[in-house]
CHARMM internal coordinates of N, CA and C (Angstrom, degrees):
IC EDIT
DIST 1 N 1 CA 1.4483
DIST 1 CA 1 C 1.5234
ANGL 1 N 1 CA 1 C 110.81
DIST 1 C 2 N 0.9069
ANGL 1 CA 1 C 2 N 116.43
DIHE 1 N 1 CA 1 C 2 N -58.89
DIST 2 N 2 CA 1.5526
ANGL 1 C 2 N 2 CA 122.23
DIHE 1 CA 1 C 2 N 2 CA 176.39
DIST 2 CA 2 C 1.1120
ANGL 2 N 2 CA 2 C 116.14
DIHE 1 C 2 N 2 CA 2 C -60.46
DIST 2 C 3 N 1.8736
ANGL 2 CA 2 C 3 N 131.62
DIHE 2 N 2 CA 2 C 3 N -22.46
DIST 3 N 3 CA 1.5516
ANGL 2 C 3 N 3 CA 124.87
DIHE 2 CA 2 C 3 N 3 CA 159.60
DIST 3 CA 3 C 1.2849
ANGL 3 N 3 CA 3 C 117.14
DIHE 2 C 3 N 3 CA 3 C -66.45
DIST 3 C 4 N 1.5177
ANGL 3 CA 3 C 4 N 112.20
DIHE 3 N 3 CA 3 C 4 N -34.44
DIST 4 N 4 CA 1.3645
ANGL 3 C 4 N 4 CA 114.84
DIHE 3 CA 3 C 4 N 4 CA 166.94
DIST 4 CA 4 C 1.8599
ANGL 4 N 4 CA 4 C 135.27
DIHE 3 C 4 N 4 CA 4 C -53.80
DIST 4 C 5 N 1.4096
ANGL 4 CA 4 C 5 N 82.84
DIHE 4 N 4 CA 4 C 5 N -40.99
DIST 5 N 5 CA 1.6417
ANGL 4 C 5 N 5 CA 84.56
DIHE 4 CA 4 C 5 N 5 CA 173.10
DIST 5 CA 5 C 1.7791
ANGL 5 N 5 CA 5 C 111.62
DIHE 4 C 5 N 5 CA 5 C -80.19
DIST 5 C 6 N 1.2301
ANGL 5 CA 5 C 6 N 94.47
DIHE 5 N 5 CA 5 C 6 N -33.22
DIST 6 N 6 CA 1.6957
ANGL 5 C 6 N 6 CA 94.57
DIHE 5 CA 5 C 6 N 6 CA 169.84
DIST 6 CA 6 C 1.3969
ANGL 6 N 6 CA 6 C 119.35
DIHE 5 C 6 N 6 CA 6 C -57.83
DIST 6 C 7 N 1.2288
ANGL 6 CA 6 C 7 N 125.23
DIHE 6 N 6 CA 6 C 7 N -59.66
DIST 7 N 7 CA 1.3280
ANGL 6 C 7 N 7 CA 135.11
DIHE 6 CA 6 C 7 N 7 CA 151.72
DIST 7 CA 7 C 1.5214
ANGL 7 N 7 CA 7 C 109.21
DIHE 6 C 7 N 7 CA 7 C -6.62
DIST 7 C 8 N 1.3388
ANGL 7 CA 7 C 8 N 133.40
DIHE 7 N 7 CA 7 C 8 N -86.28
DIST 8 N 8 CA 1.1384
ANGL 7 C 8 N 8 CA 137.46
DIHE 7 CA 7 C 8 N 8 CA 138.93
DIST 8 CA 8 C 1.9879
ANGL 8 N 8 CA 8 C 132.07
DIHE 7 C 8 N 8 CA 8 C -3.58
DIST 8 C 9 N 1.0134
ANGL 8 CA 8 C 9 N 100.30
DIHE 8 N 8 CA 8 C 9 N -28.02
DIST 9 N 9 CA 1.5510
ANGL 8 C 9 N 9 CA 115.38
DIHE 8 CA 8 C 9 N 9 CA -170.97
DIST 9 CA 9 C 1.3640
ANGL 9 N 9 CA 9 C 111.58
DIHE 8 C 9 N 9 CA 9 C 81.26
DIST 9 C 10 N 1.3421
ANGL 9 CA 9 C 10 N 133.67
DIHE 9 N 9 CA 9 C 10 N 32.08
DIST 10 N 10 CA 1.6359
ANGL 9 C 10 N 10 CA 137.79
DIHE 9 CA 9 C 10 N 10 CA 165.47
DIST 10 CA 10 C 1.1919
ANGL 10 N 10 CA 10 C 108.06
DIHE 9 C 10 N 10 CA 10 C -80.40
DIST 10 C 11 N 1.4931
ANGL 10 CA 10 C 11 N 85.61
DIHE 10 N 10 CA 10 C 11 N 150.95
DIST 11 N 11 CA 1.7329
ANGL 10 C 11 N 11 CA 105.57
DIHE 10 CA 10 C 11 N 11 CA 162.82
DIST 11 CA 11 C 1.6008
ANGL 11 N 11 CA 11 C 109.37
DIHE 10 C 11 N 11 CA 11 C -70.70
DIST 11 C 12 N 1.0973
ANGL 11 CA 11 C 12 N 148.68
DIHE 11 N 11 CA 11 C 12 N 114.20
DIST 12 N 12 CA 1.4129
ANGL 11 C 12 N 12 CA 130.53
DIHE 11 CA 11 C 12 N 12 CA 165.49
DIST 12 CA 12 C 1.2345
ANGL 12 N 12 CA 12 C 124.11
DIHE 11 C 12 N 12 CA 12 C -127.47
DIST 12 C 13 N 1.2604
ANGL 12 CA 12 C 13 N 151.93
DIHE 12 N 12 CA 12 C 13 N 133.07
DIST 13 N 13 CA 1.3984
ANGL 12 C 13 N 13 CA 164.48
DIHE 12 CA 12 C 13 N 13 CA -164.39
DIST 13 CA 13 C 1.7185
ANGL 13 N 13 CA 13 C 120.70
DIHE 12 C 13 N 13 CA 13 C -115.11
DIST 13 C 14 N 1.0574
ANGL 13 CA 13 C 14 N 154.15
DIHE 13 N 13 CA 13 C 14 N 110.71
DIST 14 N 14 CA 1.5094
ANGL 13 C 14 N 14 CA 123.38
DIHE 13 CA 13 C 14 N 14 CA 162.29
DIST 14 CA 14 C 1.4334
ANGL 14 N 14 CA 14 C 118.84
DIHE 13 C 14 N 14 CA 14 C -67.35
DIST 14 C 15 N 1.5718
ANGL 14 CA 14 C 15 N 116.46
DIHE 14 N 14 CA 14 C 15 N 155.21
DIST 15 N 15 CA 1.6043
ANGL 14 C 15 N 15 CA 117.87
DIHE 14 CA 14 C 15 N 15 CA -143.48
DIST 15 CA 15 C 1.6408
ANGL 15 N 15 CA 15 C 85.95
DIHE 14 C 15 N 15 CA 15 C -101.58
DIST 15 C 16 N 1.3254
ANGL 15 CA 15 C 16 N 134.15
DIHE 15 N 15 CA 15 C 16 N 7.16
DIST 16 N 16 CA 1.4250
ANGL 15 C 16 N 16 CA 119.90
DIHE 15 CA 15 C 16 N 16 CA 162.26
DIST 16 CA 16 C 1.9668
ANGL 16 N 16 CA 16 C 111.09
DIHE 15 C 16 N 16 CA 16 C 94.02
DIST 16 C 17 N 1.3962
ANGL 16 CA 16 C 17 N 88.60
DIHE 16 N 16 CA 16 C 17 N -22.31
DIST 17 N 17 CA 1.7939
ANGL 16 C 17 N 17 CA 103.86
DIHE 16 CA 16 C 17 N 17 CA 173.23
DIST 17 CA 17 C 1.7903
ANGL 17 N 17 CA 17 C 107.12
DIHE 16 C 17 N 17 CA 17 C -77.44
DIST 17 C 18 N 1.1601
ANGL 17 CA 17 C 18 N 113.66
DIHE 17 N 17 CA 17 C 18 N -17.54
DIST 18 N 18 CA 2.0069
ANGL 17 C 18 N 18 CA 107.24
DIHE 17 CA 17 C 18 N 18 CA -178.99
DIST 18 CA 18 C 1.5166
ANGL 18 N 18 CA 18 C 95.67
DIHE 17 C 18 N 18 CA 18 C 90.75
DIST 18 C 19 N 1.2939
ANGL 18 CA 18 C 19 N 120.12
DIHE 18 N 18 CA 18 C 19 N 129.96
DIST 19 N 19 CA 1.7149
ANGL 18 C 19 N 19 CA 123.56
DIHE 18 CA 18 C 19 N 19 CA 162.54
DIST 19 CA 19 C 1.0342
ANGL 19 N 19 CA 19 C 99.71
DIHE 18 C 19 N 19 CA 19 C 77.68
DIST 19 C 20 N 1.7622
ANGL 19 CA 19 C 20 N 148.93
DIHE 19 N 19 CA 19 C 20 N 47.96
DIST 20 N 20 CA 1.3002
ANGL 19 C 20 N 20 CA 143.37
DIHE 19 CA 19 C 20 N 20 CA 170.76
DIST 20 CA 20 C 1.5853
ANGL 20 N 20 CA 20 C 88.38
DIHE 19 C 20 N 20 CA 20 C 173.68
DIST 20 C 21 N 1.9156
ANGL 20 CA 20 C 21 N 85.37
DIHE 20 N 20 CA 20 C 21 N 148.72
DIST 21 N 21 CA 1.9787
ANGL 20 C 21 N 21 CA 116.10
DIHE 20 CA 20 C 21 N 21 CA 177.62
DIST 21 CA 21 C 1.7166
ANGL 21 N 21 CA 21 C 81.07
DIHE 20 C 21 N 21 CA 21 C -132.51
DIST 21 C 22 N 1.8184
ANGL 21 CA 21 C 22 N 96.51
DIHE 21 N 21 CA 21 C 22 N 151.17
DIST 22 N 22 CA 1.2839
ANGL 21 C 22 N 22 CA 105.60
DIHE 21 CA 21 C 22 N 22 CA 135.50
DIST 22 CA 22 C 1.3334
ANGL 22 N 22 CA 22 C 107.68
DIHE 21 C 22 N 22 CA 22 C -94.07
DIST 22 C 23 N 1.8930
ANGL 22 CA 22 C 23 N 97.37
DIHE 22 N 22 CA 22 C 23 N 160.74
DIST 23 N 23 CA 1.9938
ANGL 22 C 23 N 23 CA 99.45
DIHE 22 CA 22 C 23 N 23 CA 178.88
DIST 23 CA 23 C 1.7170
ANGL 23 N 23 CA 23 C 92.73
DIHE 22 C 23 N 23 CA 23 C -124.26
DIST 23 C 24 N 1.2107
ANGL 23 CA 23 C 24 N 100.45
DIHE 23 N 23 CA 23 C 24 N 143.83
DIST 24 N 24 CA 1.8928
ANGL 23 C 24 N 24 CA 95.23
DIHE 23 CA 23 C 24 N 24 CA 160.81
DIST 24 CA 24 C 1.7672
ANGL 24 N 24 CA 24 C 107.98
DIHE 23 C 24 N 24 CA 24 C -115.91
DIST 24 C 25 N 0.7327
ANGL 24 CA 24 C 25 N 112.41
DIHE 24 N 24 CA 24 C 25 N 161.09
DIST 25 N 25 CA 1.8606
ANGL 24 C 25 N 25 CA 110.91
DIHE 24 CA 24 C 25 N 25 CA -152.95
DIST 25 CA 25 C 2.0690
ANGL 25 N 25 CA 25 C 84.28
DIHE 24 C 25 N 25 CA 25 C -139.94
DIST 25 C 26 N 1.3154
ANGL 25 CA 25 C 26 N 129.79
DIHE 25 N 25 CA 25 C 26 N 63.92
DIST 26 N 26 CA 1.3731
ANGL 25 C 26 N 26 CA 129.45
DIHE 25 CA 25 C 26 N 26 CA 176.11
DIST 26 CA 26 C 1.8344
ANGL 26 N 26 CA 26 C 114.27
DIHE 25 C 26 N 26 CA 26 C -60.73
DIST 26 C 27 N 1.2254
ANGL 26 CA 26 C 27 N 104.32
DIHE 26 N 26 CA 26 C 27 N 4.58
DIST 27 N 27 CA 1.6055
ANGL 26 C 27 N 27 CA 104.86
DIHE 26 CA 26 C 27 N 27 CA -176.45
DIST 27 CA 27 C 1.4044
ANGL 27 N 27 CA 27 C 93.30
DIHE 26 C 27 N 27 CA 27 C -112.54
DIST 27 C 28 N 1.4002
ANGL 27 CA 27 C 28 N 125.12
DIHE 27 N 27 CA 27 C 28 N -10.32
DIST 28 N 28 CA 1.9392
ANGL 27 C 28 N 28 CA 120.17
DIHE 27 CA 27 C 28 N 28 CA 172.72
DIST 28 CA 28 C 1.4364
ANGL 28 N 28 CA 28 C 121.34
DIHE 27 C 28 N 28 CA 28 C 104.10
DIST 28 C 29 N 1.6743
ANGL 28 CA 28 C 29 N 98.23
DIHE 28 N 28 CA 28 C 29 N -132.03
DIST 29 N 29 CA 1.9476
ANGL 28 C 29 N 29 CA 90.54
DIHE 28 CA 28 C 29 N 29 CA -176.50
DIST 29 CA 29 C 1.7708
ANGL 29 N 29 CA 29 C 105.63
DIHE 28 C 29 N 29 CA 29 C -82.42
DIST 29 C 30 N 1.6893
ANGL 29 CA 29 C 30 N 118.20
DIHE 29 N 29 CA 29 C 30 N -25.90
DIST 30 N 30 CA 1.0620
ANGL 29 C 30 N 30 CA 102.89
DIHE 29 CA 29 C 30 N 30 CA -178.51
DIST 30 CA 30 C 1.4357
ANGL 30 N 30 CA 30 C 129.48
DIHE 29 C 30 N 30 CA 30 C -61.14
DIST 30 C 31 N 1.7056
ANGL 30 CA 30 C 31 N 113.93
DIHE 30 N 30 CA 30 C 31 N -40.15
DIST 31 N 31 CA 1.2969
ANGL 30 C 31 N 31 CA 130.35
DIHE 30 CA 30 C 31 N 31 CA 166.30
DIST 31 CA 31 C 2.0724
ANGL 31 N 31 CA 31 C 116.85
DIHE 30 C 31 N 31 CA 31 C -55.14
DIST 31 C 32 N 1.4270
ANGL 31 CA 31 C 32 N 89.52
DIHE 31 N 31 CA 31 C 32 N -32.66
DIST 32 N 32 CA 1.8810
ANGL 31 C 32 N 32 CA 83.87
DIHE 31 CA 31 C 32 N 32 CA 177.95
DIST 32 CA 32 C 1.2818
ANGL 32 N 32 CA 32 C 96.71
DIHE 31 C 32 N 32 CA 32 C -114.23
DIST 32 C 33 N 1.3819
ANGL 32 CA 32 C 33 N 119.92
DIHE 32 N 32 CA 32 C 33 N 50.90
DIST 33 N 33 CA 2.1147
ANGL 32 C 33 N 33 CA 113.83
DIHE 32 CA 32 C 33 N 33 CA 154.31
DIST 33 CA 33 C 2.1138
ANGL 33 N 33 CA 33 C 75.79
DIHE 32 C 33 N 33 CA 33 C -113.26
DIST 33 C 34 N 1.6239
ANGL 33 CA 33 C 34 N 109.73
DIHE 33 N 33 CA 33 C 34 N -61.41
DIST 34 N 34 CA 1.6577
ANGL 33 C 34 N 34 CA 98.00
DIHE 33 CA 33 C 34 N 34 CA -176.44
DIST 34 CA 34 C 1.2466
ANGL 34 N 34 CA 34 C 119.30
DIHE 33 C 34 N 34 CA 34 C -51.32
DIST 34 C 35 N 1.2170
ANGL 34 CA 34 C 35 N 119.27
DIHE 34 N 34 CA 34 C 35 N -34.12
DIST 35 N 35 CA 1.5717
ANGL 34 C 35 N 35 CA 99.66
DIHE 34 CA 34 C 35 N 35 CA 172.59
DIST 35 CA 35 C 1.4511
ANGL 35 N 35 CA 35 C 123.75
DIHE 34 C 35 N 35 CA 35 C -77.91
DIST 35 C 36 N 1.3965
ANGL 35 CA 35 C 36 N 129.70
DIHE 35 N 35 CA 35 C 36 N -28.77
DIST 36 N 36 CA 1.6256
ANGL 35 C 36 N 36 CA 127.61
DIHE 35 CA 35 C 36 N 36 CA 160.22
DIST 36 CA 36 C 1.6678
ANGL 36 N 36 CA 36 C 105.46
DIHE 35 C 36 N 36 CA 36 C -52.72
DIST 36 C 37 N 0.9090
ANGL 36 CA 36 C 37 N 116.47
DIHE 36 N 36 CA 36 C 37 N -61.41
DIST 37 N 37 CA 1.9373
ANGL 36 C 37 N 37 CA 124.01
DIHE 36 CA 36 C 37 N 37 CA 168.68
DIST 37 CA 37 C 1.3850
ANGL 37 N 37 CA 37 C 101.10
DIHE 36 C 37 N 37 CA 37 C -25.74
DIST 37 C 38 N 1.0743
ANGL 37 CA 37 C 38 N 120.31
DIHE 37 N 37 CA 37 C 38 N -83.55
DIST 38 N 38 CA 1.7481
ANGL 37 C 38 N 38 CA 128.85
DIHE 37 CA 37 C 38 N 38 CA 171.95
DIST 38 CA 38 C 1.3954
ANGL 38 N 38 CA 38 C 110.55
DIHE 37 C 38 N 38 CA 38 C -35.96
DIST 38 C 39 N 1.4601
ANGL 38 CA 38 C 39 N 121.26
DIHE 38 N 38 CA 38 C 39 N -75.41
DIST 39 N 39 CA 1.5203
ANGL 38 C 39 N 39 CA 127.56
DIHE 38 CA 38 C 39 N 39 CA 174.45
DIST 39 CA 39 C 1.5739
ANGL 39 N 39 CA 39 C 100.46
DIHE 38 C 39 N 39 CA 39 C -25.93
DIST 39 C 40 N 1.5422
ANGL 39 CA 39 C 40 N 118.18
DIHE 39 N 39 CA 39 C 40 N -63.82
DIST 40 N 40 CA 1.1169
ANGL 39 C 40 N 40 CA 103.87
DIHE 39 CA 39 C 40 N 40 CA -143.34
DIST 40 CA 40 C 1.9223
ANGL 40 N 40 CA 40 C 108.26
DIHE 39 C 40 N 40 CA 40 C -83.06
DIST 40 C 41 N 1.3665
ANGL 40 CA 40 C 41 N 100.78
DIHE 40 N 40 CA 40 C 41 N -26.93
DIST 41 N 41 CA 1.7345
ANGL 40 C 41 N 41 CA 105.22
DIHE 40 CA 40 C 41 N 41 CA 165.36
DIST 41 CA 41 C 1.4401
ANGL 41 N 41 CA 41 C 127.77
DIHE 40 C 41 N 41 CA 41 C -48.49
DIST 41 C 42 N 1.9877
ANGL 41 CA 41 C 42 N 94.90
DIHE 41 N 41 CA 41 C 42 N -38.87
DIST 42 N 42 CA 1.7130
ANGL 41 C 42 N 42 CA 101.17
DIHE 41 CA 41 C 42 N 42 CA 164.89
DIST 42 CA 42 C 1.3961
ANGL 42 N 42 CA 42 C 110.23
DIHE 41 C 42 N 42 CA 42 C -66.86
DIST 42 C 43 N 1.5592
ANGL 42 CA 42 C 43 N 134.03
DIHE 42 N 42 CA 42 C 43 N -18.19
DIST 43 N 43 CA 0.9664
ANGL 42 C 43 N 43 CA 103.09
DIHE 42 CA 42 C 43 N 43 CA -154.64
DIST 43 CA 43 C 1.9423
ANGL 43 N 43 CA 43 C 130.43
DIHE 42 C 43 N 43 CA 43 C 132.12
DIST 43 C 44 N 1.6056
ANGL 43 CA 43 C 44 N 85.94
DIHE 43 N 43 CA 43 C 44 N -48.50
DIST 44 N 44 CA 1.5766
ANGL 43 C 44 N 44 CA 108.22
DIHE 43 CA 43 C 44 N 44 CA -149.15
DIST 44 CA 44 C 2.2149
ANGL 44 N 44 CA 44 C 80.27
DIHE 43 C 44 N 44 CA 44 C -82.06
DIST 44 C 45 N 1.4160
ANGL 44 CA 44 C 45 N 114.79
DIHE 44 N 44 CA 44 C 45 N -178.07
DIST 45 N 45 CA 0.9560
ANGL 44 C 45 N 45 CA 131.06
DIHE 44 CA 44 C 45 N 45 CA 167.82
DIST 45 CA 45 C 1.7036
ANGL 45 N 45 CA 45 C 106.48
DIHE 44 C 45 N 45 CA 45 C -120.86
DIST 45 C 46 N 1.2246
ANGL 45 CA 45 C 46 N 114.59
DIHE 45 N 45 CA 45 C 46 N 174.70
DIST 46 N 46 CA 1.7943
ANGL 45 C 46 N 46 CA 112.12
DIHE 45 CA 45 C 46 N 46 CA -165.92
DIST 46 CA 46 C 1.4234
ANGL 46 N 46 CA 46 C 79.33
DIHE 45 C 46 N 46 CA 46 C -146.68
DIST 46 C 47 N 1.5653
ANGL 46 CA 46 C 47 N 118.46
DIHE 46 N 46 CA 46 C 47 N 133.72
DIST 47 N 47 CA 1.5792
ANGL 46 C 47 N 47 CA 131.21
DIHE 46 CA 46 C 47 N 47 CA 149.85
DIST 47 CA 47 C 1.2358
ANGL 47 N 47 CA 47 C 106.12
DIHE 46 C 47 N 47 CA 47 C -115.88
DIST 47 C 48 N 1.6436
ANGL 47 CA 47 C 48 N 118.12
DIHE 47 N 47 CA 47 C 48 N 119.12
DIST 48 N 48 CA 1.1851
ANGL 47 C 48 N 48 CA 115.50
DIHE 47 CA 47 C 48 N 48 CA 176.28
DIST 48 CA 48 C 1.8573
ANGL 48 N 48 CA 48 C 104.31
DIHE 47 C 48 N 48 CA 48 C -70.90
DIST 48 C 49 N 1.4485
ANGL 48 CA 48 C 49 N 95.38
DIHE 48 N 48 CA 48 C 49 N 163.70
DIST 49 N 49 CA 1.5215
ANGL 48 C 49 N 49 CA 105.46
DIHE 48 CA 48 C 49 N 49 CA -176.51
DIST 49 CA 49 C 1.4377
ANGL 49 N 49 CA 49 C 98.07
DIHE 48 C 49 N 49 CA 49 C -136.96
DIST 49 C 50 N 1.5862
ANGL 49 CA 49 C 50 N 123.43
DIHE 49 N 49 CA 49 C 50 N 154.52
DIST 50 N 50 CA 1.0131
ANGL 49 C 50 N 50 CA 123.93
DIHE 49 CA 49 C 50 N 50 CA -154.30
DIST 50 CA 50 C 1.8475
ANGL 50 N 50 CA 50 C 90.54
DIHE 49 C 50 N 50 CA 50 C -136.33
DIST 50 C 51 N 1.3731
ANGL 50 CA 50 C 51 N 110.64
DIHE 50 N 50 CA 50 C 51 N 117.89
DIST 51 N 51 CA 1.5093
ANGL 50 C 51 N 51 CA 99.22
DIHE 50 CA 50 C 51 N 51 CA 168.28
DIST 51 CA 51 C 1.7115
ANGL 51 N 51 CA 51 C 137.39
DIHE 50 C 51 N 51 CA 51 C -95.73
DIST 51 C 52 N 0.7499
ANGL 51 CA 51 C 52 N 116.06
DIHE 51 N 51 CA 51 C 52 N 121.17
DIST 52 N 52 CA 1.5328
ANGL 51 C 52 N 52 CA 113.69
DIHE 51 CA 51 C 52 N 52 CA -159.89
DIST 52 CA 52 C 1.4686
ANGL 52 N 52 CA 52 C 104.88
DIHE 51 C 52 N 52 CA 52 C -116.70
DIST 52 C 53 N 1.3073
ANGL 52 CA 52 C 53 N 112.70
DIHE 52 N 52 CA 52 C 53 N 164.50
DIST 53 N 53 CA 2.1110
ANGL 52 C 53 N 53 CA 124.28
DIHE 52 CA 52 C 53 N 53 CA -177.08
DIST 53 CA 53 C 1.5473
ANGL 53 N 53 CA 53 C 90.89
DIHE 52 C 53 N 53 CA 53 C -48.31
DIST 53 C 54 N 1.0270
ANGL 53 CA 53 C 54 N 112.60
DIHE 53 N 53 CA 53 C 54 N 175.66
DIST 54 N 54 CA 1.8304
ANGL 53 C 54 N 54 CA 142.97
DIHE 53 CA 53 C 54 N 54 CA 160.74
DIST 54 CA 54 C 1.6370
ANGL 54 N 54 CA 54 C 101.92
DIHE 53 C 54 N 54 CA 54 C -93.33
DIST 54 C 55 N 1.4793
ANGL 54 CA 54 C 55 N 82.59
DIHE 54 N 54 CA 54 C 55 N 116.28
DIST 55 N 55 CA 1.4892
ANGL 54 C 55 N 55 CA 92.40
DIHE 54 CA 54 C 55 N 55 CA 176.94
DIST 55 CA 55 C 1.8759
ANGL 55 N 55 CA 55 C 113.69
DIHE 54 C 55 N 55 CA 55 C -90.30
DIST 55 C 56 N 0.9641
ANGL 55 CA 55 C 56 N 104.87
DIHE 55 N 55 CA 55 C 56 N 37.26
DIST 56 N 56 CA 1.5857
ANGL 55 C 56 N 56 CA 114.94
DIHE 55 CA 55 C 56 N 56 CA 167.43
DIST 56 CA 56 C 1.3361
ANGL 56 N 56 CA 56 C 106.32
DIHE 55 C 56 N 56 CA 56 C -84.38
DIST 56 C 57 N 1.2168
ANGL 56 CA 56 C 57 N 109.18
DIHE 56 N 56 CA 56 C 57 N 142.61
DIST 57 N 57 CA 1.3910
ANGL 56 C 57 N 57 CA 108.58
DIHE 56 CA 56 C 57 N 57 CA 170.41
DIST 57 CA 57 C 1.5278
ANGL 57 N 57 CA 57 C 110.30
DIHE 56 C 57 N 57 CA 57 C -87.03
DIST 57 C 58 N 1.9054
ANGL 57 CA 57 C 58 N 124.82
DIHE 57 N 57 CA 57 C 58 N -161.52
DIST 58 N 58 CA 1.1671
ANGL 57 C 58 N 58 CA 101.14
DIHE 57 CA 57 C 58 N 58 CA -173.41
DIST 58 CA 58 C 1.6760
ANGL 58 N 58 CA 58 C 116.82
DIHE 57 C 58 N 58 CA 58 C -106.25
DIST 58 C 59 N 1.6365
ANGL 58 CA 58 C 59 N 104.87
DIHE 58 N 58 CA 58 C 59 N 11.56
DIST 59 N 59 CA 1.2089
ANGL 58 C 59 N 59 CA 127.27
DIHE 58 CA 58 C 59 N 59 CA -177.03
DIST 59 CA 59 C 2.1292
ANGL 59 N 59 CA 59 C 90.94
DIHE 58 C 59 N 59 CA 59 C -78.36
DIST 59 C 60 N 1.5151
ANGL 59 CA 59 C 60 N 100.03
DIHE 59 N 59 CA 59 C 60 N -46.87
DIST 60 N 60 CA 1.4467
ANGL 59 C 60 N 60 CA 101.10
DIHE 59 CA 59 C 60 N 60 CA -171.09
DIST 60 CA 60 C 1.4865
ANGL 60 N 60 CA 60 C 101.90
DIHE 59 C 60 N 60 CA 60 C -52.97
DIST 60 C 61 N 1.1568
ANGL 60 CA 60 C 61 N 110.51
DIHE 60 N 60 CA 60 C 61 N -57.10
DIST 61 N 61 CA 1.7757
ANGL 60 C 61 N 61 CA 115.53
DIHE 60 CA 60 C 61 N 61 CA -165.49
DIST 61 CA 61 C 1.5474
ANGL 61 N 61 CA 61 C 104.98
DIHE 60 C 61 N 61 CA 61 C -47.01
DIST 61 C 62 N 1.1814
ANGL 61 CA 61 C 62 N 92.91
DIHE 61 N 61 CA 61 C 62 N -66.33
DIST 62 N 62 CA 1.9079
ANGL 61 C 62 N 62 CA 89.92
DIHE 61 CA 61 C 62 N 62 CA -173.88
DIST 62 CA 62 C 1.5468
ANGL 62 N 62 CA 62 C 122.14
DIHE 61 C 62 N 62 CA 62 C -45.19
DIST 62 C 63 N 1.2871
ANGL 62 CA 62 C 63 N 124.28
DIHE 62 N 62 CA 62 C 63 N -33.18
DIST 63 N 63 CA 1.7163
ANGL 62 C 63 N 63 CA 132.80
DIHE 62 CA 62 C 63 N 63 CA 149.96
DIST 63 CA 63 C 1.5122
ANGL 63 N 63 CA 63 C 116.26
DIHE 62 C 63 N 63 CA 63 C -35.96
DIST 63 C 64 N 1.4523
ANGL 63 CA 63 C 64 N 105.14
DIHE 63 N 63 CA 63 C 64 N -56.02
DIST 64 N 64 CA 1.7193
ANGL 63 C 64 N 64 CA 103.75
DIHE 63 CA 63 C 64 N 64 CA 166.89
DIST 64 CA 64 C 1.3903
ANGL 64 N 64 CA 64 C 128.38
DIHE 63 C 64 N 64 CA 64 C -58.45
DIST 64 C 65 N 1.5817
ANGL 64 CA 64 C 65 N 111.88
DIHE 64 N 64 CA 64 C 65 N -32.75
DIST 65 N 65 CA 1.6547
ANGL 64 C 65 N 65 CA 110.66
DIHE 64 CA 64 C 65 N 65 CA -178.10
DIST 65 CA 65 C 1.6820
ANGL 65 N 65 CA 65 C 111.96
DIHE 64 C 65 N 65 CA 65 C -66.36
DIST 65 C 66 N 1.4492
ANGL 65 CA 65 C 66 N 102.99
DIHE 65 N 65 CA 65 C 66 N -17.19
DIST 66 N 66 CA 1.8052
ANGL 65 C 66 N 66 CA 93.64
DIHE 65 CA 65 C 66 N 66 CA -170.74
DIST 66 CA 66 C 1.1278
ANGL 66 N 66 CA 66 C 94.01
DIHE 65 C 66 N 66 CA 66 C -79.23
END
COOR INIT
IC SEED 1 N 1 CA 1 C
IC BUILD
């Protein structure tokens, strides 16, 4: 999975769970239509993921630093 997205020119990592990479695609939609194309010739399936702020407030955060 991760040669595949490389292949492509992605960033890719495996997420440490077994049977899954994250990919980062820094060139956009053109770079993640070729890498689903690829994904899907290997085989693999692609769920896009969407990253958004931390919805902690800032009372939450400070609980985490101790």
């Amino acid at each position: 999975m991760v040669e595949v997205a490389r292949k492509v020119g992605a960033a890719s990592k495996f997420t440490g769970s077994g049977g899954a990479v994250v990919a980062f695609c820094p060139d956009g939609p053109s770079q993640v239509k070729l890498l689903e194309n690829e994904c899907q010739e290997a085989g693999f399936i692609v769920i896009p993921l969407k990253v958004v702020p931390s919805c902690l407030s800032d009372e939450d955060l400070k609980t985490l630093q101790k």
